[in-house]
N, C-alpha and C positions, 0 to 999 in steps of 0.2 A: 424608439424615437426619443431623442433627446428634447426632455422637456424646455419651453423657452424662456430666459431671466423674465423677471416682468418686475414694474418698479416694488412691488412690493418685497420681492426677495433683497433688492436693493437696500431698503427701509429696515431691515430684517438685520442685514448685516451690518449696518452702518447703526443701529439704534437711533433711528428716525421715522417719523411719520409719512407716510407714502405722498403727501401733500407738498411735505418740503423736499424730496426728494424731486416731485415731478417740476416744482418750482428750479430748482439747480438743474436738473435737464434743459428746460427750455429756455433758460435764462433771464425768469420773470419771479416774480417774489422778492424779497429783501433777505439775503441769506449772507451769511460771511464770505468776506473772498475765499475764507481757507477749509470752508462746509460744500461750498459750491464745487471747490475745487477735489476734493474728495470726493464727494459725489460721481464726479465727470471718471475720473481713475477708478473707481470700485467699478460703475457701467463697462466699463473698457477689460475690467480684467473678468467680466461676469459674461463677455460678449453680449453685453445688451444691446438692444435692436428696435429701434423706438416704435412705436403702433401710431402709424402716421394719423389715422382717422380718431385715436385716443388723442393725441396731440392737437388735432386740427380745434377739437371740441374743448377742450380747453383754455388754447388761446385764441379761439376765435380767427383763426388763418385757416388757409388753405394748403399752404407752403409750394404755392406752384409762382412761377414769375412766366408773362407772355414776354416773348419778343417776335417781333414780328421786320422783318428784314427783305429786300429783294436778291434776286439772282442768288439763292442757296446755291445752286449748283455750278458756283465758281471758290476758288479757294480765298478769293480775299474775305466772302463771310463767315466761311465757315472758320478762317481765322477767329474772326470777332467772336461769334459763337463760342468760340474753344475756351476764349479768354473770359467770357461770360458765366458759360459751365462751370470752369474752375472755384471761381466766387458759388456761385449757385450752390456745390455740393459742400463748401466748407461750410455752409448755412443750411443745409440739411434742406434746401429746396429743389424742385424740379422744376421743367423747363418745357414748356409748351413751344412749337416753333410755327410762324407761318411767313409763308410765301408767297408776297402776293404779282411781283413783276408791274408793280402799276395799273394792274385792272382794279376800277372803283369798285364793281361787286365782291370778289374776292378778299379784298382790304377790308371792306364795311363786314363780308362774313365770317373772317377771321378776328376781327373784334370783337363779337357779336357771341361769336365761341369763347372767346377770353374769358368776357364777364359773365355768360352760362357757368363756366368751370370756376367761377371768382375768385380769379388770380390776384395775387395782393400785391401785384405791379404789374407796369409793363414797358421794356425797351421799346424802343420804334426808331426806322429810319421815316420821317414825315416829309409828304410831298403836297408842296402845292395845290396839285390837281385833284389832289384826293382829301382837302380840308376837311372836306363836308362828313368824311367817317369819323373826323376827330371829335363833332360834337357830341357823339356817344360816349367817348370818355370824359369831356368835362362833366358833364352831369352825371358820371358815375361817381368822382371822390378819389378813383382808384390812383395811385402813385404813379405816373411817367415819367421818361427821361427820354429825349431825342440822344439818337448816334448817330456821328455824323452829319446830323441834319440842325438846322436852326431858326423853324418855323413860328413866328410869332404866334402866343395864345396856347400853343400845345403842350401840356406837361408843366414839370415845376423847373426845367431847367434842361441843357445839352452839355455834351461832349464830342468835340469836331475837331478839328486838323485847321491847320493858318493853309487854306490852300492858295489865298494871295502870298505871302511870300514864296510859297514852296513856287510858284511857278516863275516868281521873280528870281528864284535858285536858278530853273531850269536855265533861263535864257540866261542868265549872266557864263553860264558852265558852257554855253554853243559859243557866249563870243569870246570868252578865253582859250579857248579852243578852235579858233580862226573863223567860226561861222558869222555869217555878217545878213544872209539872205535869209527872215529863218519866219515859215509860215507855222501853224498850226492849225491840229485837227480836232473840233469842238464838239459834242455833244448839247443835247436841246438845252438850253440854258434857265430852263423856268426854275431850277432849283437856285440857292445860294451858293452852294456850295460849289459848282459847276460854275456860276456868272465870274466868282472870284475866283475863279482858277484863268477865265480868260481876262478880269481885269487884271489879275497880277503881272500876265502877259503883256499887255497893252503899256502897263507901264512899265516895264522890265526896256521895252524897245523906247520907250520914250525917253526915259533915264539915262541908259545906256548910248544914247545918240544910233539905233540904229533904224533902217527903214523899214515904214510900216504900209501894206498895201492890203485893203479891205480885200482882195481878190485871192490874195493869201491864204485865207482862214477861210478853211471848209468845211460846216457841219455835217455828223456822220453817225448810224447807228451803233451802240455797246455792242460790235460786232465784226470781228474780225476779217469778214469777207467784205462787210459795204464799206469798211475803214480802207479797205484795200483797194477797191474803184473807186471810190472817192479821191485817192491820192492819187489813181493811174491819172485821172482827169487832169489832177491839178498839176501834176510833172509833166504832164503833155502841155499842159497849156501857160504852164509858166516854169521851163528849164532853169531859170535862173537860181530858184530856190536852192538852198544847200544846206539847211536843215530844215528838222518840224519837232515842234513840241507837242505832245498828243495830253490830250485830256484823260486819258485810261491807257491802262497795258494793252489792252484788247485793239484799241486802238492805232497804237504805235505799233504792235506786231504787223496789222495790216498792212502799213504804210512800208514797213521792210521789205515784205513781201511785193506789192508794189513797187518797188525803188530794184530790186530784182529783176520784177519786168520788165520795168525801163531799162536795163543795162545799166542801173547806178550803182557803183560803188559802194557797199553803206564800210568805213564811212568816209571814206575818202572822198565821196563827190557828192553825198547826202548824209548827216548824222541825223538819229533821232532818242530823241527822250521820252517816256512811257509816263505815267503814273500810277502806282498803287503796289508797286514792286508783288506781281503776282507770283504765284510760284514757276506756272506757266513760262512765264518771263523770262527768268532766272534760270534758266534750264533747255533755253534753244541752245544747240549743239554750237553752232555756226555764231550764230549774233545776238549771243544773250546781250538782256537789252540793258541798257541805263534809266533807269528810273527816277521819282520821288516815291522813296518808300514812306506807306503811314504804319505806325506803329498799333497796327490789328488787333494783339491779342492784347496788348499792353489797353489799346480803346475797350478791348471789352472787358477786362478784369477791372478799369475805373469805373466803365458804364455799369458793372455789376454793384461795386460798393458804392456807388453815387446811390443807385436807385433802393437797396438797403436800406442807405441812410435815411430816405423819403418814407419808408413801409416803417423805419420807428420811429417817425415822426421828427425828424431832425432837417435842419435848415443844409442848403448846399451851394456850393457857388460851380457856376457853369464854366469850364473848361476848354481852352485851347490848346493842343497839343501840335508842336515843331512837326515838321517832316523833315527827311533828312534824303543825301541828295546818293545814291549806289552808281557808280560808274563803272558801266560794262563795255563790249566792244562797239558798242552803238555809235560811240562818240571818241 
């Protein structure tokens, strides 16, 4: 069996004390840039392989980061994640995940696991309804950043998407595009980030001079089958319409789908626009859709060095990121 490097073989080679070597590992101590830096290239050619529990015990981490995110099992998070990870492993961290879908027990016991395993940060999408698990973390200390989200009181700071313009995008792209009749399909609105997606709406139509009819705008569950009655109702009951802006991809697929049963044209005598540019989306045979894409992995490679910058104790400023507008057969 091939014996393992350990810092001391390091210190051996390098004519160094095992002290400042384990200080140029971790990137704590006062060492030269050009001691540190040799250090790092001798590890690399000795295959060194750090003893994460040596490690922990010295600088007093843990090296684990929680995120804690809904609907894992769609691809727009596990974008985020991806982009997360990346960060994560260049910082020699791991990644705890949870799932909670909006149940308040779940959320509270996935927190609850965080700081059991005391993780020296933690991502979070934060919901209103579930503030009450947040107060575990201010009395922890520990480092947060919202995605996505931008809950007053949580964490030191967010990073989110303009989803008021992005939706002021959508409807300007229906009426350059001749649509003039154009309802949308909304989601529960208690979050922010959802409320300004249907204000950017509202004034999208106000601005643009076109009509607005509360009877239009039907909310629906992140789900592609109620997105879908939801819409059969509203095309039965208001033909007029001839496009819809949906609040999710999930959403706007349904409405396709619906606009089928109706005998509608998409997009000849219905266009629609999605949001979240899924991958799902992107890859209907027949009517890949038109989206606002956000920019996933890019959100979670900044959420990853935002929330860094918090765990070494540095100041950050909170972040809004463009969406941008993908034009498929939808429209």
């Amino acid at each position: 069996m091939t014996k393992r490097t350990t810092i001391t073989d390091i210190a051996r080679q390098l004519g160094l004390s095992p002290k400042a070597v384990s200080f140029g590992l971790n990137g704590t101590g006062r060492l030269a840039p050009e001691t540190r830096q040799k250090i790092l290239e001798t590890a690399r050619q000795l295959n060194y392989t750090p003893n994460a529990l040596a490690r922990s015990l010295v600088t007093r981490r843990s090296f684990l980061i929680g995120v804690l995110l809904p609907y894992l099992n769609i691809s727009f998070f596990n974008r985020v994640i991806a982009g997360i990870e990346k960060i994560a492993t260049q910082e020699n961290f791991s990644i705890i995940l949870g799932n909670s879908n909006g149940d308040f027990q779940v959320e509270k016991n996935t927190i609850e696991r965080f700081l059991q395993r005391q993780v020296d940060g933690i991502i979070l999408y934060a919901r209103p309804e579930l503030c009450q698990c947040y107060e575990l973390l201010a009395e922890s200390g520990i480092p947060v950043l919202q995605v996505l989200s931008q809950l007053p009181g949580v964490g030191s700071g967010y990073i989110v998407v303009d989803n008021y313009h992005a939706s002021y995008l959508a409807v300007a792209h229906l009426k350059e595009r001749g649509y003039h009749r154009i309802g949308m399909l909304t989601h529960n609105r208690s979050s922010y980030e959802l409320n300004q997606r249907y204000f950017g709406f509202l004034e999208a139509l106000r601005s643009l001079n076109l009509p607005f009819r509360g009877e239009w705008c039907v909310e629906c569950e992140f789900d592609l089958a109620d997105a879908a009655e939801k819409t059969e109702r509203l095309l039965v009951a208001h033909p007029e319409i001839n496009a819809l802006f949906a609040a999710s991809d999930a959403a706007a697929l349904g409405a396709v789908k619906a606009a089928l049963t109706c005998r509608r044209k998409v997009p000849q005598s219905l266009a629609v626009v999605g949001f979240d540019d899924l991958e799902m989306a992107a890859n209907q045979l027949v009517y890949p859709l038109t989206t606002m894409a956000q920019p996933k992995e890019e959100l979670g490679i900044m959420a990853a060095e935002m929330l860094f910058q918090l765990i070494n104790r540095k100041k950050i400023k909170s972040k809004v990121l463009d969406v941008s507008l993908v034009v498929r057969k939808t429209t």
